[in-house]
KOLNU-875741 format. One record per residue: x, y, z of N, C-alpha, C in turn; chain. Coordinates in steps of 0.2 Angstrom, whole numbers, plus 5000, padded with zeros to 4 digits. Atoms other than C-alpha are relative to their C-alpha. Example, Ala and Ser with C-alpha at 12.3 -4.5 7.8 and 13.67 -1.06 7.14 Angstrom:
# KOLNU-875741
PT/5004/4994/5000/5062/4978/5039/5004/5006/5000/A .
PT/4996/4994/4999/5068/4995/5036/4996/5005/5003/A .
END
This chain:
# KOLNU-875741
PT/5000/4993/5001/5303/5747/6365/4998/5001/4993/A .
PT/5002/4999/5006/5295/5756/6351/5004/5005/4996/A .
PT/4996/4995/5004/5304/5766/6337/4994/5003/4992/A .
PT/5004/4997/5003/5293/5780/6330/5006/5005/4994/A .
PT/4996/4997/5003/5303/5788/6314/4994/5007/4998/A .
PT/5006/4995/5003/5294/5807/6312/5001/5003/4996/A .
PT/4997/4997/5008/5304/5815/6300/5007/4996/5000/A .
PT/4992/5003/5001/5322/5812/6292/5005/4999/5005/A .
PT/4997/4997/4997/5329/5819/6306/4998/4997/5007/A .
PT/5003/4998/4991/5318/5815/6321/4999/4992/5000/A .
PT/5006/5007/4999/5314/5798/6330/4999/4999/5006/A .
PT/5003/4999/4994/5305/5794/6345/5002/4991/5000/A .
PT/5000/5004/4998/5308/5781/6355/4993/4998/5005/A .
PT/5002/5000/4995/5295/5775/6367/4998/4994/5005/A .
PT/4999/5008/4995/5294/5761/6384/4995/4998/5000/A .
PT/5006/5005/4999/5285/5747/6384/5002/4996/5008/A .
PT/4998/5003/4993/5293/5745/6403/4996/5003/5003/A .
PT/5005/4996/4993/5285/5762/6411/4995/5003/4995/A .
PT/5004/4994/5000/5270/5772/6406/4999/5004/4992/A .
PT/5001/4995/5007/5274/5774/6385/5004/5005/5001/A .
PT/4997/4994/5000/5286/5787/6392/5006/4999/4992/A .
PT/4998/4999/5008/5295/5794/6376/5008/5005/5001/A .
PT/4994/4995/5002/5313/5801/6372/5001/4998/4992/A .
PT/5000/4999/5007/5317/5809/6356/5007/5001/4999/A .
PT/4993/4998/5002/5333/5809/6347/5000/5003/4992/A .
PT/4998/4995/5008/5337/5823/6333/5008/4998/4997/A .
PT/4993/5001/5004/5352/5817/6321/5002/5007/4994/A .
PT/4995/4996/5005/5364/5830/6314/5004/5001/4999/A .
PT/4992/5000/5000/5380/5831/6306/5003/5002/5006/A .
PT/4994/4996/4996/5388/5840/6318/4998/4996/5010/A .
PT/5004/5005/4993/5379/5826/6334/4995/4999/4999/A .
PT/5006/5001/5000/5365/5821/6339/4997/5004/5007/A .
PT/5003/4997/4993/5353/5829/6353/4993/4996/5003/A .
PT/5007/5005/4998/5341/5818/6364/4996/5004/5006/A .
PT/5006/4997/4997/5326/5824/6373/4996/4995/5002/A .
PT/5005/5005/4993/5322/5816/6388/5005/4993/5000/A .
PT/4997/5008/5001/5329/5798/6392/4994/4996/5004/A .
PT/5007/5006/4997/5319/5783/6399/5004/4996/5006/A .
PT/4998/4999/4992/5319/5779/6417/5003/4994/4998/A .
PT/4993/5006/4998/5327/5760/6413/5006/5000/4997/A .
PT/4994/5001/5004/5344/5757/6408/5000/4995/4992/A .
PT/5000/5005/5007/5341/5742/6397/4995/5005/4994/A .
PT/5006/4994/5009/5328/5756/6382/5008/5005/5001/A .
PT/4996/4995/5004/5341/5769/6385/5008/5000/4997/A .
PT/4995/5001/5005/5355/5762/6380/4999/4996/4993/A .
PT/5002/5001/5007/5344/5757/6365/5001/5005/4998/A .
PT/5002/4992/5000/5341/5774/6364/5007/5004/4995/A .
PT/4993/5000/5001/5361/5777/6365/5004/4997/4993/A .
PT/4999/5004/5006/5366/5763/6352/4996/5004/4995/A .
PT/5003/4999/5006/5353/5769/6340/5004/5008/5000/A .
PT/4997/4994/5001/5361/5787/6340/5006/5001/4997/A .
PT/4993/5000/5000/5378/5784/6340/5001/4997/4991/A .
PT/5000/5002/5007/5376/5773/6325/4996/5003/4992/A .
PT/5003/4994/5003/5366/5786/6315/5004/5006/5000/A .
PT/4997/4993/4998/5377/5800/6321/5009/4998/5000/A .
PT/4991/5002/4998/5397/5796/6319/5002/5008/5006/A .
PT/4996/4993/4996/5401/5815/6327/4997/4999/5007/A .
PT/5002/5005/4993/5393/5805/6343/4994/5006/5003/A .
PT/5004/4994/4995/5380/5816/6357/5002/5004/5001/A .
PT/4997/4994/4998/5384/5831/6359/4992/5004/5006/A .
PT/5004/4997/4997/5366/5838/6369/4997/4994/5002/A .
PT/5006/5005/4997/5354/5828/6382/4998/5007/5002/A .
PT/5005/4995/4997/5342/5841/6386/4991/4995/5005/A .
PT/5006/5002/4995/5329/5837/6401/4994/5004/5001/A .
PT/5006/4996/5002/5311/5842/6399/4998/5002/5007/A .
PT/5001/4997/4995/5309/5843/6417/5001/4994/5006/A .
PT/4994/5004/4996/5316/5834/6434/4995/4993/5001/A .
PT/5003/5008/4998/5302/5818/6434/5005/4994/5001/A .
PT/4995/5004/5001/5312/5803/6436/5000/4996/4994/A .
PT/5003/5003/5007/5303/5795/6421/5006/5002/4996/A .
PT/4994/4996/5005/5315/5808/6411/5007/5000/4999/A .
PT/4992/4997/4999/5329/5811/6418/5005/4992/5001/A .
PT/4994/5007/4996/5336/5792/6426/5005/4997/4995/A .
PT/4998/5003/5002/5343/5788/6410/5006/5006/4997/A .
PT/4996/4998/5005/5354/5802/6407/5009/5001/5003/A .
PT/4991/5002/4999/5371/5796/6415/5003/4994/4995/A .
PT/4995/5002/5004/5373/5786/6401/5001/5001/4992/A .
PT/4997/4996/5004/5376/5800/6390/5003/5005/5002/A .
PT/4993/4997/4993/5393/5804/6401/5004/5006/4996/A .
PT/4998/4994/5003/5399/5813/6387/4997/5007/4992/A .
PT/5005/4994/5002/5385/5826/6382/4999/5006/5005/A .
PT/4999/4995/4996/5383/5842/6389/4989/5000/5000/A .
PT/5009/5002/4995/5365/5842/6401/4997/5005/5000/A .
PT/5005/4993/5000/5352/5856/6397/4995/4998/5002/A .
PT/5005/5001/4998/5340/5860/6406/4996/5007/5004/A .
PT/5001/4994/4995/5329/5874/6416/5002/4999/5004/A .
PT/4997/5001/4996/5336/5881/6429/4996/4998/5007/A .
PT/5004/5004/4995/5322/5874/6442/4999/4995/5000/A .
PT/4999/5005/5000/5326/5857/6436/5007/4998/5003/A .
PT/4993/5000/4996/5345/5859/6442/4998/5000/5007/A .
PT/5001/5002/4995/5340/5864/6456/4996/4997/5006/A .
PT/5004/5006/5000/5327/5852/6459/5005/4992/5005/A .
PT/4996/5003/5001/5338/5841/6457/5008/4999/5006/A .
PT/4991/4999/4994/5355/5846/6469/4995/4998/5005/A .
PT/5003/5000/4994/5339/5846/6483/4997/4995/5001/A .
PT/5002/5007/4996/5330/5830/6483/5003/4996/4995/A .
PT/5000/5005/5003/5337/5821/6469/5006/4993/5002/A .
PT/4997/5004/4999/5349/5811/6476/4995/4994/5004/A .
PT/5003/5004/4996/5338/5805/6490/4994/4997/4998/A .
PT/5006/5004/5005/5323/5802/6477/5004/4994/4998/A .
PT/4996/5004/5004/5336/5790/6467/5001/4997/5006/A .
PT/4999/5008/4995/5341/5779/6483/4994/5000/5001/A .
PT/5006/5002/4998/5321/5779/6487/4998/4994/4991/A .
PT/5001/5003/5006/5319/5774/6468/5002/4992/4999/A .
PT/4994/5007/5001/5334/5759/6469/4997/4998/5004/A .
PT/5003/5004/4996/5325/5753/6486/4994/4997/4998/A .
PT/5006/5007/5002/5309/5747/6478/5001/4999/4993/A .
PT/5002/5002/5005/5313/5746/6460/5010/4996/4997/A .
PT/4993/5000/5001/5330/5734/6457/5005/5003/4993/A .
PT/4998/5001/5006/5332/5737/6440/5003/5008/4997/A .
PT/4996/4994/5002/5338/5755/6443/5007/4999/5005/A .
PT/4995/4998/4997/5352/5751/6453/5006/5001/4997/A .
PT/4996/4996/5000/5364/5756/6442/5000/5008/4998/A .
PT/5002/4993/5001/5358/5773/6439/5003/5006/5005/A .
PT/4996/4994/4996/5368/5789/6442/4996/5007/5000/A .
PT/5001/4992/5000/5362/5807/6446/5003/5003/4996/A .
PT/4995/4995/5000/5368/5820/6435/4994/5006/4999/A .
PT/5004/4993/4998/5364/5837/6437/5001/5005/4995/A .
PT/5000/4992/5004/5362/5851/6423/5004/5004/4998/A .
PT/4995/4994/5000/5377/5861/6418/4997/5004/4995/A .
PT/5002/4994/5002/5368/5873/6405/4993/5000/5002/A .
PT/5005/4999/5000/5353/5880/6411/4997/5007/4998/A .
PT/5005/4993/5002/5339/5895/6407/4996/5003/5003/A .
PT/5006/4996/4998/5325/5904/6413/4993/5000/4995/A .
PT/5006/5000/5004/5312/5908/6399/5000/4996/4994/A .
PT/4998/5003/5005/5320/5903/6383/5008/4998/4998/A .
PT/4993/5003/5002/5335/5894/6375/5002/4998/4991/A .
PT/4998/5001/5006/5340/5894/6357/5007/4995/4998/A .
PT/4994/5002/5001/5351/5880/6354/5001/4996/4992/A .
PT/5000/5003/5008/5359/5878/6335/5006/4995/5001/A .
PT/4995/5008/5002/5369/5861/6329/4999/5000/4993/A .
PT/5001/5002/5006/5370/5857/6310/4995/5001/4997/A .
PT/5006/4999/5003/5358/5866/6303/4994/4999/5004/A .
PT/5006/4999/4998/5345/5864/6314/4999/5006/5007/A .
PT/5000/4998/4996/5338/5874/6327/4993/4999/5004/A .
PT/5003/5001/4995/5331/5871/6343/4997/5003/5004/A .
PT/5003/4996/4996/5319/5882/6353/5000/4997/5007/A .
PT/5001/4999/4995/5319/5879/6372/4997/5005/5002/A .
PT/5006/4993/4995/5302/5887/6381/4997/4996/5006/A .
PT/5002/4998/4994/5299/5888/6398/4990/4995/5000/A .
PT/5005/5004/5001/5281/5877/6397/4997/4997/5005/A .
PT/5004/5003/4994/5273/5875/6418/4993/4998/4999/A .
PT/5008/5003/4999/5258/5867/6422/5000/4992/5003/A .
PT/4998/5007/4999/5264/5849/6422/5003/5000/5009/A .
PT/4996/4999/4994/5278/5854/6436/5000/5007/4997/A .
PT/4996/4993/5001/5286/5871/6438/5005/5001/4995/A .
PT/4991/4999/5003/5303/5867/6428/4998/4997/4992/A .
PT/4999/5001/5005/5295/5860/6413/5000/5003/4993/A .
PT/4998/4997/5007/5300/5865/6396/4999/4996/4993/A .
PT/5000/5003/5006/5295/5861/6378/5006/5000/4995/A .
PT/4992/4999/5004/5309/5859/6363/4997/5000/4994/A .
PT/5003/4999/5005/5302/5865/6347/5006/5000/4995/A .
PT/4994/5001/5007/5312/5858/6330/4998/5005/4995/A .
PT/5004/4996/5004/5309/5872/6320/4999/4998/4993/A .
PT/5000/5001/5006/5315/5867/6304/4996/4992/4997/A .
PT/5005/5009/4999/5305/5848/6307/4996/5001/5002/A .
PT/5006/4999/4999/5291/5858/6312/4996/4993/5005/A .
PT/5003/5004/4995/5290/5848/6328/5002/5001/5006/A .
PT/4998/4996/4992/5288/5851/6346/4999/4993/5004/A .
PT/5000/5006/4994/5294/5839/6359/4998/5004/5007/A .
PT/5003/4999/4995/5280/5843/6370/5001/4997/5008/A .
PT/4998/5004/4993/5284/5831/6385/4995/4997/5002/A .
PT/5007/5002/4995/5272/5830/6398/4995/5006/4999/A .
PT/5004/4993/5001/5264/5848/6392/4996/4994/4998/A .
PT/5006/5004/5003/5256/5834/6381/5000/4995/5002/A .
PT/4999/5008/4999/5251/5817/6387/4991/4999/4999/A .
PT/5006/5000/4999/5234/5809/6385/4996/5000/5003/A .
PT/5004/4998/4998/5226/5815/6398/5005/5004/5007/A .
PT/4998/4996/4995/5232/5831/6406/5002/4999/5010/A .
PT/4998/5003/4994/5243/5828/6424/5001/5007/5004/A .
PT/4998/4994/4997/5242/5842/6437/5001/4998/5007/A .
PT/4998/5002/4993/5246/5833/6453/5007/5004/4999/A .
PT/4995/4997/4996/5259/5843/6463/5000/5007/4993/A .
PT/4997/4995/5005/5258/5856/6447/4994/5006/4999/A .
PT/5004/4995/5000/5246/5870/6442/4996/5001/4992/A .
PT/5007/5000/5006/5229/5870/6430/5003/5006/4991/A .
PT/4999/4993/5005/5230/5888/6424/5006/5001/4996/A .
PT/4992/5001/5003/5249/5886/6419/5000/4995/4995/A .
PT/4998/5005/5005/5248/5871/6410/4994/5003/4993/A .
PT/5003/4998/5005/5233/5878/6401/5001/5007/4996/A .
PT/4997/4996/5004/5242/5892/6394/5007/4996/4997/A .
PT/4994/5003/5002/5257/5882/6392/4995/4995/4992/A .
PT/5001/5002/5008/5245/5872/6379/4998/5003/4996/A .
PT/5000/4995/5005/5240/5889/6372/5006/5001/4996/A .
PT/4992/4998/5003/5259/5892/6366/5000/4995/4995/A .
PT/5000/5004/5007/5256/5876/6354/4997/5002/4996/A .
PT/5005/4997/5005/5242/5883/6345/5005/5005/4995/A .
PT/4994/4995/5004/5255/5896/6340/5005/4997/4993/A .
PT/4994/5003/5002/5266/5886/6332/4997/4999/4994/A .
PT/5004/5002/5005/5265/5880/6315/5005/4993/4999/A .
PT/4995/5008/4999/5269/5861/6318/4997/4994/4997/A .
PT/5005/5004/5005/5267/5846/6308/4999/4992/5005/A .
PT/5001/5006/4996/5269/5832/6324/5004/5003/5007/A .
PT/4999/5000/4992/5268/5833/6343/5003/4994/5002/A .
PT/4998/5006/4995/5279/5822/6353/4995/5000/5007/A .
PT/5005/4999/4994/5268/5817/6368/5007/4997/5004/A .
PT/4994/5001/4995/5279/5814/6385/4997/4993/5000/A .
PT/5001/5006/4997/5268/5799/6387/4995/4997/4991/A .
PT/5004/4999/5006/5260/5790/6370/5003/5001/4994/A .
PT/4998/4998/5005/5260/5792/6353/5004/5007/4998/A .
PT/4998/4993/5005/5267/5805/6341/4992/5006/4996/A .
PT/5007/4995/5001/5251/5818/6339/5003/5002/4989/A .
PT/5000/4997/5008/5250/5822/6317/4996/5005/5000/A .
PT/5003/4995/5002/5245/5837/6309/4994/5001/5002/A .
PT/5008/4998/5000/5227/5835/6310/4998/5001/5008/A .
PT/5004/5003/4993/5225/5829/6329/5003/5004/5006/A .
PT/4997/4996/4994/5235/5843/6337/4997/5006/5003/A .
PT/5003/4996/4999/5224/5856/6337/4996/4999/5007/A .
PT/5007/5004/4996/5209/5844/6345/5002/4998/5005/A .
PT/4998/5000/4995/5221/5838/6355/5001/5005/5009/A .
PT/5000/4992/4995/5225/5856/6363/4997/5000/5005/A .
PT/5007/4998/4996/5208/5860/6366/4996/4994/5003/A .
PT/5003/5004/4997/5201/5844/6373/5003/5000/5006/A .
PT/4996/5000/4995/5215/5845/6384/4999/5006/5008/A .
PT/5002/4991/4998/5211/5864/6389/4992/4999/5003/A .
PT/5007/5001/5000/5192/5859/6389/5001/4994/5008/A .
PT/5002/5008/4996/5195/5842/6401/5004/5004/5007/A .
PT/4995/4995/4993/5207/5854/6416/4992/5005/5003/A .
PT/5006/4999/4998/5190/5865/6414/4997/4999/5003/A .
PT/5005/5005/5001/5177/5852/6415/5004/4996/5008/A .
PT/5002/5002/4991/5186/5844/6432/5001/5005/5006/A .
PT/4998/4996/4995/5190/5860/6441/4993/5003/5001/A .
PT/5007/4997/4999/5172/5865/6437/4994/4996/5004/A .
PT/5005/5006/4997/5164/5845/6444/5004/5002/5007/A .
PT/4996/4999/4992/5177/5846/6460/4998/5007/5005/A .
PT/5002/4994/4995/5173/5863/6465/4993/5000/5001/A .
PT/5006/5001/4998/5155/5860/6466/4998/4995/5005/A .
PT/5003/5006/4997/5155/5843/6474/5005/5006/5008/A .
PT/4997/4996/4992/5167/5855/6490/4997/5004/5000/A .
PT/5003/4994/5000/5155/5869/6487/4993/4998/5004/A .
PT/5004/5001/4997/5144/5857/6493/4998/4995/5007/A .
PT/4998/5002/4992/5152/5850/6508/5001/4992/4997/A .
PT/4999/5007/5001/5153/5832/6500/5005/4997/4999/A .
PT/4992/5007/5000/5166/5819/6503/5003/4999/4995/A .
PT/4995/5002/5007/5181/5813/6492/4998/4996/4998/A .
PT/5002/5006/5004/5170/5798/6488/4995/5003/4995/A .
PT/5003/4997/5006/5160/5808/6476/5002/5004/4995/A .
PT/4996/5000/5006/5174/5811/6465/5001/4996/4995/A .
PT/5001/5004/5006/5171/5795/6457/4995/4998/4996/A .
PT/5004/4999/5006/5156/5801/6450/5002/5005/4994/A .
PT/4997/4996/5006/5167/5812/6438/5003/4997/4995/A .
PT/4998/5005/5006/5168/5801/6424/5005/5004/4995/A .
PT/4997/4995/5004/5183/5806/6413/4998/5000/4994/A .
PT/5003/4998/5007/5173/5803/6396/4997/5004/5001/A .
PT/5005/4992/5000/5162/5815/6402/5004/5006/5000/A .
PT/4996/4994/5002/5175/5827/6401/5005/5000/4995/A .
PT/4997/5001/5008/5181/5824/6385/5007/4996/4999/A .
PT/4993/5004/5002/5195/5810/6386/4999/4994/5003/A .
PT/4999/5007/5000/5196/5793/6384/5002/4994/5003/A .
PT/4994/5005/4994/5200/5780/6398/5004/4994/4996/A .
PT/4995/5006/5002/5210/5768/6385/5005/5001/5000/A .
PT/4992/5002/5000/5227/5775/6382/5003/4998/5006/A .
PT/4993/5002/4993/5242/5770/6393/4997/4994/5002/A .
PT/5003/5007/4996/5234/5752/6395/4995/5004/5006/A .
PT/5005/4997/4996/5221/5760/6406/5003/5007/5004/A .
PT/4997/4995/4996/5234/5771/6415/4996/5007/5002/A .
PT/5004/4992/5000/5224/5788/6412/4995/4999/5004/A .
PT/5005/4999/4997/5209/5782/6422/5002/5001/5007/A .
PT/4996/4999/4992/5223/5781/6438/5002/5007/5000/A .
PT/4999/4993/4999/5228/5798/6434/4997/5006/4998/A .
PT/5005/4997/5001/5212/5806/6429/4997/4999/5009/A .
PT/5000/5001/4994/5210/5801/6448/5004/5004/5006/A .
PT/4997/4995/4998/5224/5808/6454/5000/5006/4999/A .
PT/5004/4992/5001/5218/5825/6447/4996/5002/5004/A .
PT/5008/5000/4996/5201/5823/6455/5004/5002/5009/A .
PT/4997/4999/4993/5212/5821/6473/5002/5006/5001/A .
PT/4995/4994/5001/5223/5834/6469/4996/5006/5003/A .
PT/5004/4992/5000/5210/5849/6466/4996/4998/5004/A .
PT/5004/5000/4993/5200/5842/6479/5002/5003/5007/A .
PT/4997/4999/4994/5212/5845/6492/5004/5008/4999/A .
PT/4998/4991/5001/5218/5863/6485/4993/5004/5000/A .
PT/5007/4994/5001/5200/5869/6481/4998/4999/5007/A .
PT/5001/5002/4993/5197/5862/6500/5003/5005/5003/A .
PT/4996/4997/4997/5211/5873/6506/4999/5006/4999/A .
PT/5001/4993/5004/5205/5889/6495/4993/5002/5007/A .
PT/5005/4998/4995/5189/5888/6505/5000/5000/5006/A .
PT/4998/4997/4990/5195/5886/6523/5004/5007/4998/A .
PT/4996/4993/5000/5206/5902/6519/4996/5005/4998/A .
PT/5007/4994/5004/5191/5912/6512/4995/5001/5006/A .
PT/5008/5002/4995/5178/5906/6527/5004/5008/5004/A .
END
């Protein structure tokens, strides 16, 4: 596992098991607060160890960006933190999560000690939460899924974007136009480093570009996709939707992005499919 230090206060963790997926932990006299945890046990109890040891006044906040299992499977083993989260991740969560978690333990064994827990503080739009000096903005952020939320460190001028950011925008099962407002609300900010939910840590310079490339590349395949179904042609003519040609780079994530620049392509294929039977 990697350990990204981004300010005094902030460090990122991220797997070298699933996906680069990323949990951040803010140390403050008064606890520490972690944001996000990682799907295997053995990183998040790195994760754990490293906080505790940095933090004597021990966890006091896990907050969950939103109900993925990436995120969430490691937060039973911060039993004694209090679990924020939005309130469509809770309930997310009481409705299929138990049955997700034994579907996950049957093909993957190395989640079998992994517990469920469910949300005791949640919100709706916004959530302001202060600890030692810092304060933490909780916003409401869909597009990825419905329930996800970004965590803005004001005083660190740093936003644990999540899944809002990863390198190359995810809208299976989620929705375009939402996410691409939700990446207008960073622009706003005035921030000196992006946590991405997948991937590095975005700097100063690269967060703008990132934005708008992000914004630009949700365009660029709703625009290829609706044309190739406007013209009656099969799902196999989405693999002429090369993702450089819409502005993002098939290297990160060990290749990963070119699988989930694919699953995009399926995605809007079968919803802009479905626009148009309901239209005829």
């Amino acid at each position: 596992m990697l350990r990204e230090r981004v300010t005094e206060d902030v460090y990122v963790f991220i797997s070298q098991l699933y996906a680069e997926v990323s949990a951040t932990v803010v140390i403050t006299p008064e606890g520490a607060v972690i944001v996000d945890t990682l799907p295997f046990p053995q990183e998040t109890r790195q994760v754990r160890e490293f906080a505790l040891e940095r933090c004597p006044a021990g966890i006091r906040y896990v907050i969950l960006t939103h109900h993925h299992a990436d995120h969430i499977y490691g937060s039973y083993l911060f039993p004694e933190a209090e679990l924020i989260s939005h309130r469509m991740t809770r309930e997310t969560l009481l409705k299929v999560g138990a049955e997700s978690l034994a579907q996950a333990k049957g093909q993957t064994p190395a989640l079998a000690s992994v517990e469920l827990r469910i949300p005791q503080l949640v919100f709706e739009t916004d959530l302001l939460l202060r600890l030692g000096e810092k304060t933490i903005h909780l916003m409401h952020a869909p597009g990825h899924a419905p329930d996800a939320i970004m965590a803005h460190l004001r005083e660190d001028k740093v936003l644990v974007a999540s899944d809002v950011v990863t390198p190359v925008p995810l809208i299976v099962r989620g929705n375009a136009e939402e996410l691409s407002r939700s990446l207008r609300l960073i622009k706003a900010l005035n921030l000196e480093n992006v946590v991405q939910g997948h991937g590095g840590v975005l700097l100063r310079g690269e967060i703008d570009e990132t934005v708008d490339s992000s914004i630009g590349y949700l365009r660029c395949i709703d625009r290829k996709v609706r044309t190739i179904v406007e013209r009656g042609q099969p799902r196999s003519a989405l693999a002429e939707i090369d993702i450089e040609a819409c502005g993002k780079s098939r290297i990160p994530l060990g290749g990963l992005v070119q699988r989930l620049h694919q699953a995009n392509l399926e995605f809007l294929y079968g919803e802009i499919q479905q626009e148009s039977q309901a239209a005829a």
